[in-house]
Backbone as a printed PyTorch tensor [residue, N CA C, xyz], in Angstrom:
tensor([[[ -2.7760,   9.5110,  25.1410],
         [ -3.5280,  10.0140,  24.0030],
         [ -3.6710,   8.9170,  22.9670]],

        [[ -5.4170,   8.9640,  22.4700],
         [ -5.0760,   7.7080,  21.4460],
         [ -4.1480,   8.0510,  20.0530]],

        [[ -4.1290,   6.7410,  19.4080],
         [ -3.0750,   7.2220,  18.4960],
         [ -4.0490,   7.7730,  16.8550]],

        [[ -4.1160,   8.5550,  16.2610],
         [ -5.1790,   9.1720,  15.2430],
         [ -4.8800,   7.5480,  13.8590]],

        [[ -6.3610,   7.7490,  13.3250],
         [ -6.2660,   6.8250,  12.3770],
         [ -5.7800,   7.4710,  11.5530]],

        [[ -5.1870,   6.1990,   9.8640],
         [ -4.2360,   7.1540,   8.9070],
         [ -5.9600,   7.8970,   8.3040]],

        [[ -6.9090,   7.7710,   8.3970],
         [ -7.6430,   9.2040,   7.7340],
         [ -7.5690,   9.9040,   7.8760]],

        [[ -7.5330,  10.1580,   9.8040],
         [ -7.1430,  11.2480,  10.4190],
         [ -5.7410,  12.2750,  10.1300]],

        [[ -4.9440,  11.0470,  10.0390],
         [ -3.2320,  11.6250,   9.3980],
         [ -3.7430,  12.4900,   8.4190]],

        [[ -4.1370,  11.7300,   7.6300],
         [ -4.4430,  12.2280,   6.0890],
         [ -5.0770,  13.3430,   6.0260]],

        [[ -6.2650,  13.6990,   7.0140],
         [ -6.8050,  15.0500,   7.2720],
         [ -5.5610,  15.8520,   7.7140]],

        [[ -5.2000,  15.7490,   8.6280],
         [ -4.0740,  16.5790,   9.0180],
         [ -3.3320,  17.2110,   8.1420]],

        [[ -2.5450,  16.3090,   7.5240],
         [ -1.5750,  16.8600,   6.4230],
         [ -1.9800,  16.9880,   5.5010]],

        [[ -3.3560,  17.1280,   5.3330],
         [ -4.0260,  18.1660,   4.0820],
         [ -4.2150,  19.5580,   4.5210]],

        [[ -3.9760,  20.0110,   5.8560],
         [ -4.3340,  21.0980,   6.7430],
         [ -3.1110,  21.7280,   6.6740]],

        [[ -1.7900,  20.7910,   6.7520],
         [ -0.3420,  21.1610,   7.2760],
         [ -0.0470,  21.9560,   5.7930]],

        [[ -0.0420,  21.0450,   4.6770],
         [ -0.0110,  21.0120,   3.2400],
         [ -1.1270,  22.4970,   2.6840]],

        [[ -1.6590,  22.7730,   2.8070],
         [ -2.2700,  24.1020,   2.4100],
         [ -2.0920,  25.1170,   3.7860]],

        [[ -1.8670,  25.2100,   5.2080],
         [ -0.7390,  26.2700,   5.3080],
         [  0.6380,  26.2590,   5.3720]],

        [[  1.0950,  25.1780,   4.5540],
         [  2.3650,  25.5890,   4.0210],
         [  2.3870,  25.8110,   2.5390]],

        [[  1.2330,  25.8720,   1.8950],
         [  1.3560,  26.3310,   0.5990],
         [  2.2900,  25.4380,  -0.0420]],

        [[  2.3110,  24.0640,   0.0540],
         [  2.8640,  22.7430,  -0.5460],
         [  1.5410,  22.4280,  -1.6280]],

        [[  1.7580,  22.8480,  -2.8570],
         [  0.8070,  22.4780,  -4.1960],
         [  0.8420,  21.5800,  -4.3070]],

        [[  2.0390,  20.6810,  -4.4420],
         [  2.0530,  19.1440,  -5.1870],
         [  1.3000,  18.0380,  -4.2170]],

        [[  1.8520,  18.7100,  -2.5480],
         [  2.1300,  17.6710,  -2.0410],
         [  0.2250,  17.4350,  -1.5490]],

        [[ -0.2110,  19.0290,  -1.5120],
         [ -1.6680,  19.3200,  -1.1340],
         [ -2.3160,  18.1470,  -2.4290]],

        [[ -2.2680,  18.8200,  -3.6330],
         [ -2.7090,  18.2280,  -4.7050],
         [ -3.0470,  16.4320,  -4.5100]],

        [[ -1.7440,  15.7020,  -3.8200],
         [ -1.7180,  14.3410,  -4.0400],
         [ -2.2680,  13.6620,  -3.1500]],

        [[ -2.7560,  14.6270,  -1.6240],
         [ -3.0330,  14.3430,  -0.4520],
         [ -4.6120,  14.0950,  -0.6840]],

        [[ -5.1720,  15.2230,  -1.5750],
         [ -6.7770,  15.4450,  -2.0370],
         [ -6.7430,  14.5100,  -2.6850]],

        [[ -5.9250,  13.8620,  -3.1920],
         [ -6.6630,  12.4580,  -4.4120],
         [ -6.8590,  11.2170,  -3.5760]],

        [[ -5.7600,  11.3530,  -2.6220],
         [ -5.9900,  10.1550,  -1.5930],
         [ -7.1690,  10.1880,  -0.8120]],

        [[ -7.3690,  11.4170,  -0.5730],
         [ -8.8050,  11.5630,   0.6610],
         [-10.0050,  11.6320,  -0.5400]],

        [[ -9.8670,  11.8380,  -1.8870],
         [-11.3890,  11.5120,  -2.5890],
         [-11.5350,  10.0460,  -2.9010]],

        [[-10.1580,   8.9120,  -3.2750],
         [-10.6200,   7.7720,  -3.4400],
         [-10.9000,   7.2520,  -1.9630]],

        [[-10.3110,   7.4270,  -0.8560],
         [-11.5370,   6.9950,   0.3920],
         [-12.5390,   7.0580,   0.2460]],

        [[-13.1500,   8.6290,   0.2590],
         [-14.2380,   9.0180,   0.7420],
         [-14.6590,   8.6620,  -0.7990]],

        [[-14.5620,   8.0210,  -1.8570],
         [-15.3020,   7.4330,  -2.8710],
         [-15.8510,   6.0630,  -2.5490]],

        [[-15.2810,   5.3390,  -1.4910],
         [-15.1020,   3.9490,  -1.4440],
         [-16.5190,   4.1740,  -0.2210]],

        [[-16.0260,   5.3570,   0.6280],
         [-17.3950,   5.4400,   2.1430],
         [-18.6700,   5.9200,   1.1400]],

        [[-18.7500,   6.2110,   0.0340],
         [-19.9140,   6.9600,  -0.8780],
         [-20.3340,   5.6400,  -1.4520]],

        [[-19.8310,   5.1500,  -2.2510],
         [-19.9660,   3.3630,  -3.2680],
         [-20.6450,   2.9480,  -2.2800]],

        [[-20.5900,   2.3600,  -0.6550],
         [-20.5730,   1.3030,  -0.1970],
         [-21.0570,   1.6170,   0.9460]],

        [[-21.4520,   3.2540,   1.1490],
         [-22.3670,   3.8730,   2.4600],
         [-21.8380,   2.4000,   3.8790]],

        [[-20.4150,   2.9680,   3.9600],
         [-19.7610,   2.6390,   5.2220],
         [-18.7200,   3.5630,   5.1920]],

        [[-18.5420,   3.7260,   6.8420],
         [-17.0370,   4.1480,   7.3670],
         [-15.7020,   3.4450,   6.9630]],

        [[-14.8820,   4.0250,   6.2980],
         [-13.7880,   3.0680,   6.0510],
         [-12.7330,   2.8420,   7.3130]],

        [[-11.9460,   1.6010,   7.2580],
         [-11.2350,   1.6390,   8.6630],
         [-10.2230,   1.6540,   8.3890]],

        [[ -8.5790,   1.7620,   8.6310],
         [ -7.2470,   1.4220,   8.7270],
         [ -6.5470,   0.6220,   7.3170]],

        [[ -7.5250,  -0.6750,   7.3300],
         [ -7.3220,  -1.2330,   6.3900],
         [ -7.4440,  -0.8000,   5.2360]],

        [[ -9.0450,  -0.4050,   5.1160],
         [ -9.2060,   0.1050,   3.9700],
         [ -8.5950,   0.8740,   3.0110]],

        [[ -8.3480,   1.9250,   4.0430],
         [ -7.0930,   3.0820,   3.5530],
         [ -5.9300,   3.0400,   3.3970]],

        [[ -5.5220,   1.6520,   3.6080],
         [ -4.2870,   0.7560,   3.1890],
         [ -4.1920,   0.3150,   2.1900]],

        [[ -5.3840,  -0.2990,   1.5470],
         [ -5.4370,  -0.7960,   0.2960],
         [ -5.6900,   0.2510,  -0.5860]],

        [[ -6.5230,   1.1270,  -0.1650],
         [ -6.6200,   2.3440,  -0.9730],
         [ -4.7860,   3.1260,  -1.4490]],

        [[ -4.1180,   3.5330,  -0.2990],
         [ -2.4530,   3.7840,  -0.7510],
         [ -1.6300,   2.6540,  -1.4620]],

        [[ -1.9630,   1.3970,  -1.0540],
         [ -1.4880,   0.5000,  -2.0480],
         [ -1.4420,   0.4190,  -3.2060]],

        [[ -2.9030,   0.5110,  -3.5810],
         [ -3.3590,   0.4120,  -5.4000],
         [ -2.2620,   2.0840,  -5.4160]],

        [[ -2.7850,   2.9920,  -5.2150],
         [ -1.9570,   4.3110,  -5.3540],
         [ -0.6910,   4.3620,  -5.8870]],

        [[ -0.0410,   3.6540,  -5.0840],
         [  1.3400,   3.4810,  -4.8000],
         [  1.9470,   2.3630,  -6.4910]],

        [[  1.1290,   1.5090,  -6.5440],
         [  1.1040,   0.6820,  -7.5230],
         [  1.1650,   1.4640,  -8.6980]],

        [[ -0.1970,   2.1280,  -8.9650],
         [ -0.4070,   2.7690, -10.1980],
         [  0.7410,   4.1530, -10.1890]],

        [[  1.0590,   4.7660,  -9.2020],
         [  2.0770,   6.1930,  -9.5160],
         [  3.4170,   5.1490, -10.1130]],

        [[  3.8920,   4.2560,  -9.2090],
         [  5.2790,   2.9790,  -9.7400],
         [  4.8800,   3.0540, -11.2040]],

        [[  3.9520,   2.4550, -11.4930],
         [  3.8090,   1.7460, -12.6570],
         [  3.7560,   2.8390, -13.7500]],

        [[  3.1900,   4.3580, -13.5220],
         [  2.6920,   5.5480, -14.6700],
         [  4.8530,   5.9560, -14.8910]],

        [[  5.5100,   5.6270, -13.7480],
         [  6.7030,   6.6040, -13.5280],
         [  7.4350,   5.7580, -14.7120]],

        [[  7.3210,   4.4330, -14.0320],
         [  8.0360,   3.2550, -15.4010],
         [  7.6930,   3.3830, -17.0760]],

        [[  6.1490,   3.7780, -16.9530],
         [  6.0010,   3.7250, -18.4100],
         [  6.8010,   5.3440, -18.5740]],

        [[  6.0540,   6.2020, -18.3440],
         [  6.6500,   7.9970, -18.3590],
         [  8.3840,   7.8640, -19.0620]],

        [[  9.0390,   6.7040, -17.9260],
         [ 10.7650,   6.8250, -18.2640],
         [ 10.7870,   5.9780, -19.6000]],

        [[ 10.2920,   5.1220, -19.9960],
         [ 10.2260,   4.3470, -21.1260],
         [  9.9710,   5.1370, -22.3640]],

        [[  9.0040,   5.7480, -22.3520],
         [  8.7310,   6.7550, -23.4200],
         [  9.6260,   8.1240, -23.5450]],

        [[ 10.3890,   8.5690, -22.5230],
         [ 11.3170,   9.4710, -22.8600],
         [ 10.8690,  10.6760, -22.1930]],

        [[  9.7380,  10.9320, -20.9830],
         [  8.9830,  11.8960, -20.4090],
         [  9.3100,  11.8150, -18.8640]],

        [[ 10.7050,  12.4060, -18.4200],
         [ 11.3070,  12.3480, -17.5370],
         [ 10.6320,  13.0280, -16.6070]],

        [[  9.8900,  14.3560, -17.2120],
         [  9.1780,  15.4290, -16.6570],
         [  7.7690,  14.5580, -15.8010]],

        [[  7.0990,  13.8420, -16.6100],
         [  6.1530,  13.0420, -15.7730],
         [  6.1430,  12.4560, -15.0480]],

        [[  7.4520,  11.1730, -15.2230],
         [  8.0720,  10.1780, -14.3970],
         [  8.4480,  11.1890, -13.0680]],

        [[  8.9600,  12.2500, -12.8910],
         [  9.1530,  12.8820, -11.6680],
         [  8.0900,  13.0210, -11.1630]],

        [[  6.9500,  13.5980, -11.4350],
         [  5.7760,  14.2320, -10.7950],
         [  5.0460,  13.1580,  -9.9850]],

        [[  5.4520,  11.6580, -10.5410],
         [  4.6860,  10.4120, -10.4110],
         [  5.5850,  10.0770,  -8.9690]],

        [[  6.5630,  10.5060,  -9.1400],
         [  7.9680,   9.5410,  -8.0170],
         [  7.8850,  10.3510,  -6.7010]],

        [[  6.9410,  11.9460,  -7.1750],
         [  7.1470,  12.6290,  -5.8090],
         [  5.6820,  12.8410,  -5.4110]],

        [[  5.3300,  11.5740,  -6.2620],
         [  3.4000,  11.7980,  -5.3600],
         [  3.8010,  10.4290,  -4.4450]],

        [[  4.6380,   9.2060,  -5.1710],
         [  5.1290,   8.2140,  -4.4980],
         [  5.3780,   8.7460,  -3.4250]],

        [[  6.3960,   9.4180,  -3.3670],
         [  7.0340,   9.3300,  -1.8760],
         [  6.1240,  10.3680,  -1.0420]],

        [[  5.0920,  10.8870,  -1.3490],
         [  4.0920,  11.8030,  -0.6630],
         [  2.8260,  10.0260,  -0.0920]],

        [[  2.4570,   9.6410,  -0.7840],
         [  1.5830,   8.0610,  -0.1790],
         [  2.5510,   7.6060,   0.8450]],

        [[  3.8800,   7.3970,   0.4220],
         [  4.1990,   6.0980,   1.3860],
         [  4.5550,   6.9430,   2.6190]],

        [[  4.4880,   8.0170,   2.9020],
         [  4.7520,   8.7780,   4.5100],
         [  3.4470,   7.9720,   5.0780]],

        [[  2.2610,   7.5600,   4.0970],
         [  1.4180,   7.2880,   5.0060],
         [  0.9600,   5.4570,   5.3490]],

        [[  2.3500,   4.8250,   4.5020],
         [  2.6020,   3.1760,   4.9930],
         [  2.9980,   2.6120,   5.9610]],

        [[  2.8840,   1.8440,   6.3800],
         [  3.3590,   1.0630,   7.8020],
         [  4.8530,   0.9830,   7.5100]],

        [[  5.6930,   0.9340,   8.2620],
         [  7.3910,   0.4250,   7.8110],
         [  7.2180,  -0.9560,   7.1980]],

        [[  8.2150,  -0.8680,   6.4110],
         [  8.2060,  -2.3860,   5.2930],
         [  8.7240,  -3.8210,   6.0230]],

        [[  8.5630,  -4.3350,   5.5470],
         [  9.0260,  -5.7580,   6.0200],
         [ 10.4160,  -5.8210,   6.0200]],

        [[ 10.9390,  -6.6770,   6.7980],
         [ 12.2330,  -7.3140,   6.0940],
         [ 12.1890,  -8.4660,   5.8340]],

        [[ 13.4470,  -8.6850,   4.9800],
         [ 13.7230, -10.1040,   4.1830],
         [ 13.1080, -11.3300,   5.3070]],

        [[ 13.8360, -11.3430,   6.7200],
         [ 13.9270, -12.1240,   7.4260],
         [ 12.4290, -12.5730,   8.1950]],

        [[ 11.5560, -11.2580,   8.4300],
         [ 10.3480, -11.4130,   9.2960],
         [  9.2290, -12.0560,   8.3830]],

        [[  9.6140, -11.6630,   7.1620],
         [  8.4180, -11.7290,   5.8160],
         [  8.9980, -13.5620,   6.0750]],

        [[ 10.3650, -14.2970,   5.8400],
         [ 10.0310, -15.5950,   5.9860],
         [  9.6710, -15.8350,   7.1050]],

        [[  9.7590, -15.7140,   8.1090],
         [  9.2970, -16.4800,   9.6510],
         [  7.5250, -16.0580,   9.2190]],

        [[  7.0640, -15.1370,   8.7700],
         [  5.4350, -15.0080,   8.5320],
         [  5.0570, -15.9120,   7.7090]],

        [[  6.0360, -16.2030,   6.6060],
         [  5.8290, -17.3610,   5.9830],
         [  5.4740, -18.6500,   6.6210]],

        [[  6.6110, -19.0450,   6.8970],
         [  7.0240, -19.9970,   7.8010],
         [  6.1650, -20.5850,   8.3330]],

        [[  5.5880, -19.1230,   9.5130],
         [  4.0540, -19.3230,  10.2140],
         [  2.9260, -19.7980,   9.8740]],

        [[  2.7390, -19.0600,   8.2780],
         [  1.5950, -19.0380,   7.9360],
         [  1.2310, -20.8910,   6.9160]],

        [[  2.6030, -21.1670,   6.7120],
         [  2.3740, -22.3600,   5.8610],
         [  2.3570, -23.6140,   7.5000]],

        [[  2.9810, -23.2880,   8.2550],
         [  2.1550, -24.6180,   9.3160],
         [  0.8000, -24.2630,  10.1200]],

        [[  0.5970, -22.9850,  10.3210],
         [ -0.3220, -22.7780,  10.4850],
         [ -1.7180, -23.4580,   9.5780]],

        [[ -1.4220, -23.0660,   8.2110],
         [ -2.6310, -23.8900,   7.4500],
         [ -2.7890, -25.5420,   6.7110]],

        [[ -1.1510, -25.7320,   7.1440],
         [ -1.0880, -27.4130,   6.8480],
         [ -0.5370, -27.1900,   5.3140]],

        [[  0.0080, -26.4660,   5.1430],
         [  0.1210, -26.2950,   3.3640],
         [  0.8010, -27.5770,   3.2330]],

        [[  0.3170, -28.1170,   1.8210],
         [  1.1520, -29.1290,   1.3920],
         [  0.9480, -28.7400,   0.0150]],

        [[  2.5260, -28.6080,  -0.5660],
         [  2.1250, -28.1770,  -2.1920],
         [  1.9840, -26.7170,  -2.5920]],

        [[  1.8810, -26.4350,  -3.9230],
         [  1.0210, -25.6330,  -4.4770],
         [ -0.4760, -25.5090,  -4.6270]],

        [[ -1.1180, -26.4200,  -4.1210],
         [ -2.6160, -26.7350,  -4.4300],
         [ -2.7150, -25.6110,  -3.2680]],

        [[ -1.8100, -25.4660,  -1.9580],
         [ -1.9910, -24.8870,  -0.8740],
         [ -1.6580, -23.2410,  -0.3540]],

        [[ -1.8290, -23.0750,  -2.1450],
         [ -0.6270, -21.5230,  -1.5850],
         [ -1.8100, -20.4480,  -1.3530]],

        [[ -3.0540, -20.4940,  -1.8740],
         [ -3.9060, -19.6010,  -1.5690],
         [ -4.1120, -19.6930,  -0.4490]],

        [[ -4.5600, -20.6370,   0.2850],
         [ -4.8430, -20.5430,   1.9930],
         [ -3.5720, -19.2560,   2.3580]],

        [[ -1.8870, -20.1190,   1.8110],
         [ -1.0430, -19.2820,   2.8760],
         [ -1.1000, -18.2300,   2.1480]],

        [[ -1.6220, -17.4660,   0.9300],
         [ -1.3890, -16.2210,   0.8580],
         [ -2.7060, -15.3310,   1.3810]],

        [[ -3.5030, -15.8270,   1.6820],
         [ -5.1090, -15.3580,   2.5100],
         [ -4.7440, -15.0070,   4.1990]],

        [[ -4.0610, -16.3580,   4.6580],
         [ -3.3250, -15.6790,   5.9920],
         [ -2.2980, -14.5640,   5.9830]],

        [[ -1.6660, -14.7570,   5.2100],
         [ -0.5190, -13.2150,   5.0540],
         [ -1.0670, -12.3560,   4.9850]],

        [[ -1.8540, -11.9700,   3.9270],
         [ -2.8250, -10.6750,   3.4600],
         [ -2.5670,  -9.9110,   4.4340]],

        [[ -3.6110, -10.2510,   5.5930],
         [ -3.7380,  -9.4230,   6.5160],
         [ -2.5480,  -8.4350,   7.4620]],

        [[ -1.5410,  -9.7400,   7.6680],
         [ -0.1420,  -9.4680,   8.2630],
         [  0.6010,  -8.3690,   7.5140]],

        [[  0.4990,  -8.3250,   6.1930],
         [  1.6280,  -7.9750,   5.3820],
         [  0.8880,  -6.9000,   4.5710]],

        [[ -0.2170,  -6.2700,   4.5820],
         [ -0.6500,  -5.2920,   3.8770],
         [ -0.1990,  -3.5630,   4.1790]],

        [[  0.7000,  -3.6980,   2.7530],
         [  0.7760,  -2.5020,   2.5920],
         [  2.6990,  -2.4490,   3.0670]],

        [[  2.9560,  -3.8180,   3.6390],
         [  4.3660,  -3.7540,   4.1020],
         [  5.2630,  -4.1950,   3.1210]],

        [[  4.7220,  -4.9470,   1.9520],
         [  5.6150,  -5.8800,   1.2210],
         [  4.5700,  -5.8630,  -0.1400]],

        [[  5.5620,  -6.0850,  -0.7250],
         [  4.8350,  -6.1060,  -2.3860],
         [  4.0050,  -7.4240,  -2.5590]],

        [[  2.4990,  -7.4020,  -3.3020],
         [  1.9020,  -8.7190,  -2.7720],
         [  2.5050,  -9.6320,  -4.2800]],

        [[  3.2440,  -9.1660,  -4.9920],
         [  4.0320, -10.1110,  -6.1160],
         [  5.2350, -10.6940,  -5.4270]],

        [[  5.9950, -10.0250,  -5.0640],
         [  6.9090, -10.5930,  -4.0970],
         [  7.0300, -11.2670,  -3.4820]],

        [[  6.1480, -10.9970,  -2.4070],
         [  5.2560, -12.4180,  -1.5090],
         [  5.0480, -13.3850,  -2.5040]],

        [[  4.4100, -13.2210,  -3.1030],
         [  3.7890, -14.4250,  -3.9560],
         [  4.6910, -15.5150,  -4.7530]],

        [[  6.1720, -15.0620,  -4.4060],
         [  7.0840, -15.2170,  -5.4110],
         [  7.6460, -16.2630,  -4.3940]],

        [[  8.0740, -15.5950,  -3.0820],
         [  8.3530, -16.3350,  -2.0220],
         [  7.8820, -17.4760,  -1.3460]],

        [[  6.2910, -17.2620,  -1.0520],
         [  5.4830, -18.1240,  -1.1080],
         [  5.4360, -19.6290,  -1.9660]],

        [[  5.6830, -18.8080,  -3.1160],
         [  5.5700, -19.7400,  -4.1890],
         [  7.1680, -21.3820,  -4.3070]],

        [[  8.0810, -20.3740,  -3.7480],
         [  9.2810, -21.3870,  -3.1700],
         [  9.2750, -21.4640,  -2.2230]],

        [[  8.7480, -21.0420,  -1.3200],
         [  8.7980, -22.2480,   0.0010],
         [  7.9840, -23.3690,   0.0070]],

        [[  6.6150, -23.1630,  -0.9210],
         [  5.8880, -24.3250,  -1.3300],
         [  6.4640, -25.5620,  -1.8890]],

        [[  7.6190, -24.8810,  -3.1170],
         [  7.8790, -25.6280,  -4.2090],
         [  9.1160, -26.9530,  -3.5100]]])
């Protein structure tokens, strides 16, 4: 059997999620399937795998980032709502990197393009992209990147 794309997932457990009468989790599933299907409307194309990777990424980014400010200001009540739409996106991420594979991709990716320097880190962070989307934080990387160059 082939294996379903994550849109397909994403249809699914919008199906699973309203007959189980899961509000929050229904609620966070519909925001994910309107910024897709906003991106196939903008740009009158099918989106693929990727797409909908970067689409949970930014997601994932902005719920992190609303939960941090929410706890800063003293609105614990928000910061939750934000942390359990989080962990509702990332059911639909690839497993994360580890410490060790993220350097050997490194590794790869800087003889692969001849890096010499910092003048050279965009090439190796253009080859990663692809490898590492959605597995690893792209600041992180960038951080790493940035000392193995140095």
């Amino acid at each position: 059997m082939a294996e379903l794309s994550t849109k397909e997932q994403l249809s699914n457990a919008v199906k699973d999620a309203m007959r189980n009468r899961e509000k929050t989790r229904l609620g966070t599933l519909r925001l994910v399937q309107a910024a897709v299907k906003q991106i196939e409307i903008d740009e009158r194309r099918k989106v693929n795998d990727e797409d909908v990777l970067k689409v949970l990424d930014k997601m994932l980014k902005q719920r992190r980032d609303s939960a941090s400010q929410y706890d800063d200001a003293g609105r614990k009540e928000l910061g939750d709502i934000e942390r359990a739409e989080t962990l509702v996106i990332e059911e639909f991420m690839p497993a994360a990197l580890t410490e060790d594979d993220l350097d050997g991709l490194i590794r790869a990716a800087i003889s692969s393009t001849d890096a010499q320097g910092m003048q050279s880190m965009g090439q190796v962070m253009n080859e990663l992209r692809p490898q590492v989307l959605g597995r690893v934080d792209m600041g992180h990387l960038g951080k790493k990147v940035r000392a193995a160059l140095a």
